[in-house]
C-alpha positions in Angstrom: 139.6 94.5 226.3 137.0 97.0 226.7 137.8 101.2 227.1 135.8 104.2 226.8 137.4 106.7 224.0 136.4 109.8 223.2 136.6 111.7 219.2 135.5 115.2 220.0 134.6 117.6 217.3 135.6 120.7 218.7 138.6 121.6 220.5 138.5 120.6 224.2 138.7 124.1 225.5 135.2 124.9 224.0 133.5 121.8 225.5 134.9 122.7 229.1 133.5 126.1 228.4 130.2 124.7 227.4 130.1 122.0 230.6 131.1 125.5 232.3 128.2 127.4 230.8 125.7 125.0 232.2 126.8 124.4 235.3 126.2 128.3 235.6 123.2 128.2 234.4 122.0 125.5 236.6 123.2 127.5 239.6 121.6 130.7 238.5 118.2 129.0 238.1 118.7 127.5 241.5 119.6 130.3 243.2 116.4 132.2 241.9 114.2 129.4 243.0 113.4 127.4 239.2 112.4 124.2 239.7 113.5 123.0 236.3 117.4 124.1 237.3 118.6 120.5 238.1 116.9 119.9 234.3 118.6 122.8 232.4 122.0 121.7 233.7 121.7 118.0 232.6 120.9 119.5 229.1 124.0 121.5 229.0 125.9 118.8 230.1 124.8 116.1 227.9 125.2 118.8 224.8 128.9 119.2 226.1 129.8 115.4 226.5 127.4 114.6 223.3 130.4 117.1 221.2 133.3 115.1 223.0 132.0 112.2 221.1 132.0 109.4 223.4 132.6 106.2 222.1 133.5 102.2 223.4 136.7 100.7 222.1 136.9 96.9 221.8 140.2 95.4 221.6 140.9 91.7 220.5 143.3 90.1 222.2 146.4 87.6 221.3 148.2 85.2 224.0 151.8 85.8 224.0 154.5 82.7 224.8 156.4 83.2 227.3 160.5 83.0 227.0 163.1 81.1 228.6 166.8 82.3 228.3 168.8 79.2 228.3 172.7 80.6 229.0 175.6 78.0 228.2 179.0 78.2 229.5 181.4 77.1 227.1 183.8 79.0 228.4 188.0 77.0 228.8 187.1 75.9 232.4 183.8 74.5 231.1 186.2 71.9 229.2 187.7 70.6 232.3 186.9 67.0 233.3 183.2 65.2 233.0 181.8 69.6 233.2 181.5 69.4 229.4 179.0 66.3 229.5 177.2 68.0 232.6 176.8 70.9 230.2 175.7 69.1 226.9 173.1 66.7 229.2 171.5 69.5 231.1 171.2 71.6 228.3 169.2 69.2 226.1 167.2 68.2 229.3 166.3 71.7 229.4 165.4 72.0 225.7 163.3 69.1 225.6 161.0 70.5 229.4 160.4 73.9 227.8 159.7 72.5 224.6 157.2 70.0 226.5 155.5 73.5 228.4 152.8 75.2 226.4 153.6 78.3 225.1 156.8 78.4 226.1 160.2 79.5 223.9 163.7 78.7 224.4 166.2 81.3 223.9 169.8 79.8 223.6 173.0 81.7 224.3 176.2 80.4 224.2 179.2 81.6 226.0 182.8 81.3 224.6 186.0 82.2 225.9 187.5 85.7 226.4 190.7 87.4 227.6 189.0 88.9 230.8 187.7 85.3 231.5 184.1 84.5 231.9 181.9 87.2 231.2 178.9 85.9 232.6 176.8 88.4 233.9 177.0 90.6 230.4 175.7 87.6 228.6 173.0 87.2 231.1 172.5 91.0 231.3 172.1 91.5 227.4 170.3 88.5 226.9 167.7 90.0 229.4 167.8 93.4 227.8 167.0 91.8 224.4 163.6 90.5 225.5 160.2 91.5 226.0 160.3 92.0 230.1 156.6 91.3 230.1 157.1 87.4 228.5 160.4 87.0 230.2 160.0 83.6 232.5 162.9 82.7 234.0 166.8 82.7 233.2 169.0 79.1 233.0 172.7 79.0 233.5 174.3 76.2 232.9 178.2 77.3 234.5 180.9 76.3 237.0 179.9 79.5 238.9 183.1 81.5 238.0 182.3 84.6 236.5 184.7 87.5 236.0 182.0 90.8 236.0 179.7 90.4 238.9 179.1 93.9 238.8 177.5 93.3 235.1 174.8 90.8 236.5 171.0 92.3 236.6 170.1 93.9 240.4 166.7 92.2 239.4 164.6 90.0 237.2 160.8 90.0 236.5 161.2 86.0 236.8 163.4 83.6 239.1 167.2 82.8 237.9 168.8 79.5 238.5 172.2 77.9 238.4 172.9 74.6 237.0 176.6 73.8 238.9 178.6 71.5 236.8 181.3 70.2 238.4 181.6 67.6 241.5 181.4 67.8 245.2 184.9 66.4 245.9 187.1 68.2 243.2 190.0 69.7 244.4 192.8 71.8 242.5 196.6 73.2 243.3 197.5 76.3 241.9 200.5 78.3 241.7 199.4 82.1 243.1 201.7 85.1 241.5 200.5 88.1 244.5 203.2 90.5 242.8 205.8 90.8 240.7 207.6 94.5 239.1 207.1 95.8 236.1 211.2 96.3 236.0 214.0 95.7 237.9 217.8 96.9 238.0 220.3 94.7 236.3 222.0 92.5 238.7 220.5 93.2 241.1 217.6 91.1 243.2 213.9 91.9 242.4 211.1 90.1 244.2 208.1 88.4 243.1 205.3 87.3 246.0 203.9 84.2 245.8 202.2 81.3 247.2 200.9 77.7 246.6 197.2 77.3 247.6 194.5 74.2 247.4 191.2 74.9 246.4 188.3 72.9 247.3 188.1 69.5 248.9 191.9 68.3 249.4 192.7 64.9 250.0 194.1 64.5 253.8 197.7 63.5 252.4 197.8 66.2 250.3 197.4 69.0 253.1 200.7 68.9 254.7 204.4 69.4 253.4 206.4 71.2 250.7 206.2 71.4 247.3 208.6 71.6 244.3 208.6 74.8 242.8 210.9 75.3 239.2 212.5 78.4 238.0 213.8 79.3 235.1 214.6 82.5 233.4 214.9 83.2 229.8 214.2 79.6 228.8 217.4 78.2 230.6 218.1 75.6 233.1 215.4 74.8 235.8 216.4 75.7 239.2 214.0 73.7 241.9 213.4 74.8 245.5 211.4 73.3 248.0 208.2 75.8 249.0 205.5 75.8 252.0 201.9 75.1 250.9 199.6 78.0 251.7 201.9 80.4 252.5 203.0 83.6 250.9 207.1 83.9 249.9 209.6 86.4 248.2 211.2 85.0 246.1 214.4 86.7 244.6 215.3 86.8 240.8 218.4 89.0 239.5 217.9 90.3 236.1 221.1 89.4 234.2 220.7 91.8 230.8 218.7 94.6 230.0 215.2 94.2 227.7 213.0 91.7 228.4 213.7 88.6 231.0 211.2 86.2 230.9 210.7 84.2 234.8 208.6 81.2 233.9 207.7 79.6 237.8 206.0 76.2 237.8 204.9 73.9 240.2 204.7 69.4 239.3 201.2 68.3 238.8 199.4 66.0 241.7 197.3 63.1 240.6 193.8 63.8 241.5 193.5 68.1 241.3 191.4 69.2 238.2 193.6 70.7 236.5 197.8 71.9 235.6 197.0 74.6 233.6 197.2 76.8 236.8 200.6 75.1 238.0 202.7 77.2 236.0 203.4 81.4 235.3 205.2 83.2 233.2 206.3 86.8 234.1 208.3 89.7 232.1 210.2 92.3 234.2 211.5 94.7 231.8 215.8 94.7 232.9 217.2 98.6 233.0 220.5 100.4 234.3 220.5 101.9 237.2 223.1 104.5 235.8 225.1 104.4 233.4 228.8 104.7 234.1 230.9 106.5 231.3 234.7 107.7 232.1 235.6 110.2 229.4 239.2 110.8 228.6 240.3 113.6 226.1 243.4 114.1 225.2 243.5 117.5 224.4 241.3 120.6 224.3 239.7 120.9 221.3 236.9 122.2 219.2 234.2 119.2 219.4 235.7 118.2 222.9 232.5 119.5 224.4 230.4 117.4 222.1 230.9 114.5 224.1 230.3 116.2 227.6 227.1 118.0 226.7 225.4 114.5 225.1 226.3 112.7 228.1 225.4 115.0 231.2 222.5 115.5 229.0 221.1 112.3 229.7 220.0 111.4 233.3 220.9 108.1 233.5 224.4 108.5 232.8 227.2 109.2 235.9 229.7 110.4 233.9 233.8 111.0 234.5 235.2 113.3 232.3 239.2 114.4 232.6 240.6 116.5 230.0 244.7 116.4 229.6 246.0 120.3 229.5 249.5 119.6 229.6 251.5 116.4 228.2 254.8 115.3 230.4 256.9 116.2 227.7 256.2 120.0 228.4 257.7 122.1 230.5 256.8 125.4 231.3 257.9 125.7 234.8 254.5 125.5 236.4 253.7 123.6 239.5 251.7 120.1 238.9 249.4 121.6 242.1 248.6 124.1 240.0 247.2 122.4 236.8 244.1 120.6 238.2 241.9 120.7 241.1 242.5 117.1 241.6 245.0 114.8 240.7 244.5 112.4 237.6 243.6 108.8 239.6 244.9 106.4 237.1 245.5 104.0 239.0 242.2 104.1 240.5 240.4 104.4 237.1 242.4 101.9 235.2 243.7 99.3 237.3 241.1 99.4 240.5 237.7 100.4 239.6 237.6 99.8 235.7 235.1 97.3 236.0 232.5 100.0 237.5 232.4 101.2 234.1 229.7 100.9 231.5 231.8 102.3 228.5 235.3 104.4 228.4 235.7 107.0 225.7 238.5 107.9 224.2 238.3 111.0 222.7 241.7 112.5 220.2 244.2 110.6 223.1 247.9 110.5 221.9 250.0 108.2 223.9 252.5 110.1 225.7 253.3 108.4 228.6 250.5 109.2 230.7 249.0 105.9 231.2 251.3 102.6 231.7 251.5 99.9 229.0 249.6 97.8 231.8 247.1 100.2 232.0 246.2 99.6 228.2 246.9 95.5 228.8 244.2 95.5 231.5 241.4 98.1 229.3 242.3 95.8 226.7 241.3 92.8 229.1 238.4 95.3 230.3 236.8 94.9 227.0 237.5 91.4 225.7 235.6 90.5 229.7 232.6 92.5 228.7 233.4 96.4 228.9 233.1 98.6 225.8 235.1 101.3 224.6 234.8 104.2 221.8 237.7 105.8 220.1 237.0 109.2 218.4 240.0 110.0 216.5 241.7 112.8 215.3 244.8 113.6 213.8 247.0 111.8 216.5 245.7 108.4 215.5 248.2 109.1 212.0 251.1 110.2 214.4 253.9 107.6 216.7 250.7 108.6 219.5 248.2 106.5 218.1 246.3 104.5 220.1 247.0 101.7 217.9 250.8 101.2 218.7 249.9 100.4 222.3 248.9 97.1 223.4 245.4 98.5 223.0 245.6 98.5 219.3 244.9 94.6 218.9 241.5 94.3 219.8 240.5 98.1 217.9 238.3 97.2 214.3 241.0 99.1 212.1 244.4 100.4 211.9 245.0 103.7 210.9 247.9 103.7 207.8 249.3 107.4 208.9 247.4 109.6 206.5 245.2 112.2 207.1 243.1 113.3 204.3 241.9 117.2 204.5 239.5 117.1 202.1 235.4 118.3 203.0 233.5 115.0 202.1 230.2 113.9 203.3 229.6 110.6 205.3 227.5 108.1 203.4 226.1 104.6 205.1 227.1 101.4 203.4 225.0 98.7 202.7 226.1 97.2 206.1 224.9 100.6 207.8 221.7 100.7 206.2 221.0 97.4 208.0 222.6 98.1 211.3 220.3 99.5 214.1 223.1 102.0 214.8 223.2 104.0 211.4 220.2 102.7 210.1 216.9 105.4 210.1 219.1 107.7 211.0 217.3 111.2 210.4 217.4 112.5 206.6 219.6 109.9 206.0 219.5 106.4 203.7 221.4 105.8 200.4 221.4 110.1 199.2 221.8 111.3 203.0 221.1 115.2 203.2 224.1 115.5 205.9 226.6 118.6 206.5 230.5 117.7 205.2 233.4 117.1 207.5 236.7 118.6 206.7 238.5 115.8 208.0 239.4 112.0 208.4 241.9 109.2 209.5 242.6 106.9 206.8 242.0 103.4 208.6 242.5 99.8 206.8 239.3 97.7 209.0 239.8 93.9 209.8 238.2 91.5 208.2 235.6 90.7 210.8 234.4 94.8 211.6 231.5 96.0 210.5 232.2 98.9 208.6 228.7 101.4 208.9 229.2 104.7 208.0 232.4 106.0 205.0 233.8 109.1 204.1 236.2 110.5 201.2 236.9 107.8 198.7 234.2 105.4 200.4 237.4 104.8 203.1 236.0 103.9 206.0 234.5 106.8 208.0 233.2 104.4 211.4 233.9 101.0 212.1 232.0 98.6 214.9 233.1 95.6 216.0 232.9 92.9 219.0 236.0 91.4 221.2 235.6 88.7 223.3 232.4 89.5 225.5 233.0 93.4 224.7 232.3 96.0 222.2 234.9 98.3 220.3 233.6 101.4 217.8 236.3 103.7 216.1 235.1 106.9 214.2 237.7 108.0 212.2 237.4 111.7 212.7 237.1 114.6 215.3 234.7 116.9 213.3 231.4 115.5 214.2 231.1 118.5 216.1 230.5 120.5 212.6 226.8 118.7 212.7 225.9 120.2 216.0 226.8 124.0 214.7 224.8 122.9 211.7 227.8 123.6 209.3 226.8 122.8 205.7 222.9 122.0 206.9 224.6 119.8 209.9 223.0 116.7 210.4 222.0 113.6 213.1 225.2 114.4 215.6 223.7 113.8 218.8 221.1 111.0 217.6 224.3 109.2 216.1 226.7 109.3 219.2 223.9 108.3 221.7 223.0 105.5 219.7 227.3 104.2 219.3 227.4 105.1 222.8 224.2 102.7 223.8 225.1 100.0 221.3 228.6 100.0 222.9 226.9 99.2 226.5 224.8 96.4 225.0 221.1 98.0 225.1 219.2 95.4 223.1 217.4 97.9 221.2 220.5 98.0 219.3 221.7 94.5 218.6 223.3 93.9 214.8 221.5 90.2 215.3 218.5 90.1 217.3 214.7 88.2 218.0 212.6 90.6 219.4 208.8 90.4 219.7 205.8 93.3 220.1 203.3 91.7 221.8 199.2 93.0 222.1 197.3 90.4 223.8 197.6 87.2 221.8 198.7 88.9 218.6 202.8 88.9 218.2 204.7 90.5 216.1 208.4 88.6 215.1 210.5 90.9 214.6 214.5 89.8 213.4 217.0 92.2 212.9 220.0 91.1 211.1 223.2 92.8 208.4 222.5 89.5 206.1 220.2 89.9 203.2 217.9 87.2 204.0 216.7 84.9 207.4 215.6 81.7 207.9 212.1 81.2 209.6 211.6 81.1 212.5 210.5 78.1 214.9 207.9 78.7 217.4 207.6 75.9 220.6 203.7 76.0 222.3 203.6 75.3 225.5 202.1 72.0 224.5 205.6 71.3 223.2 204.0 71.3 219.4 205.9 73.5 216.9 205.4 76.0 214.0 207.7 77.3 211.2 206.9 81.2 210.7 208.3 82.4 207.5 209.6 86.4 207.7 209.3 88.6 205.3 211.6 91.6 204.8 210.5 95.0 206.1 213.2 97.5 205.4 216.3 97.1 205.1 218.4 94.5 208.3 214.6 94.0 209.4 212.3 91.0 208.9 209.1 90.7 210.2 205.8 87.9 210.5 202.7 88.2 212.2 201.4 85.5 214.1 198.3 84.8 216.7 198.2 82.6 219.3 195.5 80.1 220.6 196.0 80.4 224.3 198.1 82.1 226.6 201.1 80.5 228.1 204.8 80.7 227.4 206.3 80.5 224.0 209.7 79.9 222.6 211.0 81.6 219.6 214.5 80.2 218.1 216.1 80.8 215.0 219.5 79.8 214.5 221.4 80.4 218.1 218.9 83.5 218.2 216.1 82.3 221.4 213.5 84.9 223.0 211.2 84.0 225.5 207.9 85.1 224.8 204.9 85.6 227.9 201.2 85.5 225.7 198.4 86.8 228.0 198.0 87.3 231.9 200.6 86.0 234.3 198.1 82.7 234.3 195.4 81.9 232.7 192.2 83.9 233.9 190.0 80.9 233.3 192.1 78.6 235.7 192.5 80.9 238.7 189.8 79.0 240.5 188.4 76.0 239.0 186.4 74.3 241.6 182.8 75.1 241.1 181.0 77.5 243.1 178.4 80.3 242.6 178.7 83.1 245.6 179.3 85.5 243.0 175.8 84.8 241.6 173.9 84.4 245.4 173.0 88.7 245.1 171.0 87.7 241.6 169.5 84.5 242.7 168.3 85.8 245.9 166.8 89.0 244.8 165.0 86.8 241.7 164.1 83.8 244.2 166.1 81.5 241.8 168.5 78.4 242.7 171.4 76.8 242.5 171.4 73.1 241.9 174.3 70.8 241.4 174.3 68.7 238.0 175.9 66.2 240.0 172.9 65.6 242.3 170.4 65.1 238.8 169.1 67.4 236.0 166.0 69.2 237.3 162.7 68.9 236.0 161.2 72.0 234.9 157.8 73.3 236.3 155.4 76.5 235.7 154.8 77.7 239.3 152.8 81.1 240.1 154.3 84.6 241.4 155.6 84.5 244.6 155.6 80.9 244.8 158.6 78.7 245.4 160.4 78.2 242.2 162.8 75.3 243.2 162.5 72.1 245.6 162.8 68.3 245.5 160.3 66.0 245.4 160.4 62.1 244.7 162.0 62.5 241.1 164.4 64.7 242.3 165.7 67.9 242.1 162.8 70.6 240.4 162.9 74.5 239.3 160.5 76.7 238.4 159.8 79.2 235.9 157.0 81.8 236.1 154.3 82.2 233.3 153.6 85.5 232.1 150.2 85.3 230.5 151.1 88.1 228.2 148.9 89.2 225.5 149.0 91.6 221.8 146.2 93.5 220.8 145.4 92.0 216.9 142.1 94.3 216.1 140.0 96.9 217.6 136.4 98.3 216.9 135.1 101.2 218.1 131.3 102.2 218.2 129.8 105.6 219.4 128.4 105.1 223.0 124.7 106.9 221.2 124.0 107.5 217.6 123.5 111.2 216.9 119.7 111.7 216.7 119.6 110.0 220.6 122.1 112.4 221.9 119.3 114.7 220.1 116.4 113.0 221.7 118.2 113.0 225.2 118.9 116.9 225.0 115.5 117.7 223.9 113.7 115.8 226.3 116.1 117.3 229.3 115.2 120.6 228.3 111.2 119.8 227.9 111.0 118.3 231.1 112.6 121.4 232.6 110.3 123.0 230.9 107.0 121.5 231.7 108.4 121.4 235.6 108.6 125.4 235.9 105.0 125.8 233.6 103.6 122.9 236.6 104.8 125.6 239.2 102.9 128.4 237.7 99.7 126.9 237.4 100.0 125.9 241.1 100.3 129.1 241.7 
């Protein structure tokens, strides 16, 4: 490598000026006839370029190697049948041609698997950018051709790109296609997921026609199987029977012969809510916290709410028409007898029993309940009275009997040891074992059963609120009318509407809120077991893979009722938590696996790259190429007698190890050239004059 350099001594501005200068001069002299002009301005000119110090640069040059990026997919469809072998083969066949090619390096990257699949084209595209683009000779995959980011492949390459397709001409696969499915759905009622059942690849002709078996099951219950079209798209209708989480887990049977079951099978979660929530209110008198109760529920949107307020008891006669008491009549019948089961949760709010609603009415709320329903009983003084609730035929399925005294004596409500654990009283704000709550002025003594959960006391640590279950339904008894005081912040108030919405949800079952519960936080492959329970302690919990295999996860406790363990999975698919007669469903990554949405080999996401590149794609199957060194803008793939061939392109790229630099004159012949320039234009005008 050979340049001309220049080192002047001055600052370039005065050697232009100087070239100027005698370029002037030369055209003066001209112009008034000199014969020595042409002279004079060569003399100027070599004094200017003489100053600019001229010089030739000699550069020694260093052959570069060029570099082969060798990409290997090792990605969960790469371990299907016979590809892994393809892989390992063509791989070492690769290693040993370019370590047989002069100057030539190997650069290996390995692919692994990742939740958004295969990402292909970022390795290829970083790889790349990590290189020298001037030694860059060509690019190698070794893949099944499905890639996940397309977009992320290079637009173009300096050198050709070729595939090496694992995989075999006639594989085939079946795979169970989830088109769409909801997020949520309304309790029982239908939600519908669109599916289909396709074949990839090249099917078997005995395998094109019929119906297969598809299996349902949701929550980890019994299978239901229904006969399904191949390669068509269906609805198929689910009803969500409980609110949280429901797990739908769809599957199809494997078929002898397609590549794979991994994709026969999906697991979905459709979050179950309430449409609305149905609440009849009944108080029993007007009174100071009757409004509490109103203003939480019409507060909340999802709640359709029935509120009736008694103004005048039979026993009372003031001669005023019943027309004239209400704008409508009470319905009991309707509400009690009729349409009972339309609602989520009946409240009974300071209700004496006076006649008002038949002992049947109480048998069937009482039936209401032990089939499901839920009720709350906010008492007041009448629970102590011959009005109580508890001397109808409701009282044998309420958590505690009230024993006719009514202490009026301001206390505080404390949690028990069973509150702090129940999801009802437990975090409750500024609360715990020293709660900074408001007093109450008032309470219902109340004996509980053995079997209620008694959460929350009052004077004398007697019971203050009392929870229990009967049958398939729910019954809560707060044994005092003045958690009103709380909402007018009386004494500092405290947690009113926090605690009543949350008795209010636990009575209508929201899972949230369940004394003894398996829950789960999932992120990705990461889950979090979460157990709530009102024992001190939990046994571990067993987890079922989807292989079948299990693991014992010990909990550990994280608050008071609440155990937790951390745990990460190895794959996606459907996993079964259990511990005691507690069971939760649990759906780890995508609906199906990414990797195994299409498994038959193919590479038309890649053509854009290898076209633009003049790459090719060349199936394992058919051989493992030779490798060749062919020029730019040559073919770099074809088949000759061996077999299959493709090509990379040398680079013949170079590094500069040393330079010398020598002065293009020494100093005293820059001299020697001025001085004669100027002498000849010398003697040329004196020649003139002596013509003359």
């Amino acid at each position: 490598m050979t340049e001309l350099r220049f080192d002047p001594a001055l600052p370039l501005w005065v050697i232009a000026a100087l070239a100027a200068l005698a370029v002037v001069v030369a055209g003066f002299a001209l112009w008034r006839g000199l014969r020595g002009w042409a002279w004079r301005g060569l003399a100027g000119l070599a004094a200017a370029l003489a100053i600019a110090g001229p010089a030739i640069e000699v550069g020694t040059r260093a052959g570069l190697s060029d570099i082969v990026i060798l990409i290997e997919d090792r990605s969960a469809s790469q371990r299907l049948p016979g590809r892994r072998q393809q892989t390992d083969a063509a791989a070492e066949a690769v290693a040993a041609g370019i370590a047989a090619l002069p100057g030539t390096e190997l650069r290996r990257v390995t692919l692994g698997d990742d939740p958004d699949g295969t990402m292909l084209g970022q390795s290829i595209a970083r790889a790349v950018a990590a290189e020298p683009e001037a030694r860059l000779a060509g690019v190698i995959a070794i893949t099944d051709g499905r890639l996940h980011d397309p977009s992320m492949l290079p637009s173009n390459l300096p050198a050709p790109a070729h595939v090496l397709l694992t995989g075999r001409p006639d594989d085939w696969d079946r795979r169970l296609v989830i088109e769409e499915s909801p997020g949520f759905g309304l309790i029982d009622e239908e939600v519908r997921i669109s599916l289909r059942i396709e074949d990839q690849g090249r099917v078997p002709a005995d395998m094109q026609q019929g119906s297969v078996p598809l299996r349902i099951s949701v929550d980890g219950e019994t299978e239901q199987v229904f006969a399904v079209p191949l390669d068509s798209s269906l609805q198929l209708p689910v009803t969500l029977r409980h609110a949280g989480q429901n797990v739908i887990r769809l599957a199809i049977d494997a078929v002898d012969g397609e590549l794979t079951d991994r994709n026969n099978a999906a697991a979905i979660s459709i979050n179950g809510v309430r449409d609305r929530l149905r609440v009849l209110l009944v108080s029993g008198e007007p009174h100071a916290g009757e409004r509490t109760w109103r203003n939480l529920l019409k507060s909340d949107a999802s709640v359709d709410l029935i509120h009736f307020t008694i103004l005048r008891p039979p026993d009372k006669f003031d001669g005023a028409a019943v027309t004239e008491l209400s704008l409508i009549a009470f319905p009991t019948r309707e509400l009690f007898l009729e349409r009972i089961d339309d609602f989520d949760l009946i409240i009974f709010d300071r209700y004496r029993v006076r006649g008002i609603l038949p002992q049947q009415y109480f048998d069937n709320i009482a039936r209401y309940v032990e089939d499901g329903g839920a009720i709350l009983v906010a008492a007041g003084p009448e629970m102590a009275s011959v009005e109580s609730l508890n001397l109808s035929p409701l009282g044998r399925i309420l958590p505690a009997e009230p024993t006719g005294r009514i202490i009026d004596t301001p206390f505080q409500p404390r949690l028990t040891d069973e509150g702090l654990r129940h999801p009802v009283t437990a975090d409750l704000p500024q609360g715990g074992t020293d709660p900074d709550w408001g007093r109450w002025l008032r309470m219902a003594e109340m004996q509980p059963d053995p079997d209620a959960q008694v959460v929350m006391t009052g004077t004398e640590d007697r019971p203050l609120l009392v929870m229990d279950r009967v049958g398939e339904g729910r019954v809560a008894m707060l044994g005092s009318d003045q958690v009103w005081l709380w909402g007018r912040g009386f004494d500092g108030g405290g947690p009113q509407q926090e605690l009543l919405r949350r008795i209010a949800h636990w009575s209508m079952k929201e899972p949230e809120l369940e004394e003894e519960t398996l829950l789960a936080e999932i992120d990705g492959l990461d889950m979090r077991i979460i157990r709530r329970s009102l024992s001190e302690g939990v046994d571990p919990v067993t987890v079922t893979l989807p292989d079948g295999s299990v693991q014992q996860l010990t909990l550990t406790p994280d608050g008071p009722g609440r155990f937790v363990a951390d745990w990460r999975a190895d794959e996606p698919g459907l996993y079964l938590l259990q511990e005691g007669d507690l069971r939760r469903v649990v759906a780890l990554g995508p609906a199906a696996p990414k990797e195994f949405e299409e498994t038959v080999a193919d590479a038309p996401l890649m053509a854009p790259l290898i076209e633009a590149s003049g790459g090719s794609v060349t199936r394992l199957s058919d051989g493992i190429p030779d490798l060749r060194q062919v020029r730019p803008g040559r073919n770099a793939s074809g088949q000759s007698l061996g077999g299959p061939w493709i090509g990379i392109t040398p680079r013949d790229a170079a590094t500069v190890t040393g330079l010398e630099r020598r002065p293009l004159l020494p100093g005293w012949a820059w001299l020697l050239l001025i001085s004669g320039l100027i002498l000849t234009g010398w003697l040329a005008e004196g020649r003139r004059g002596r013509m003359a």
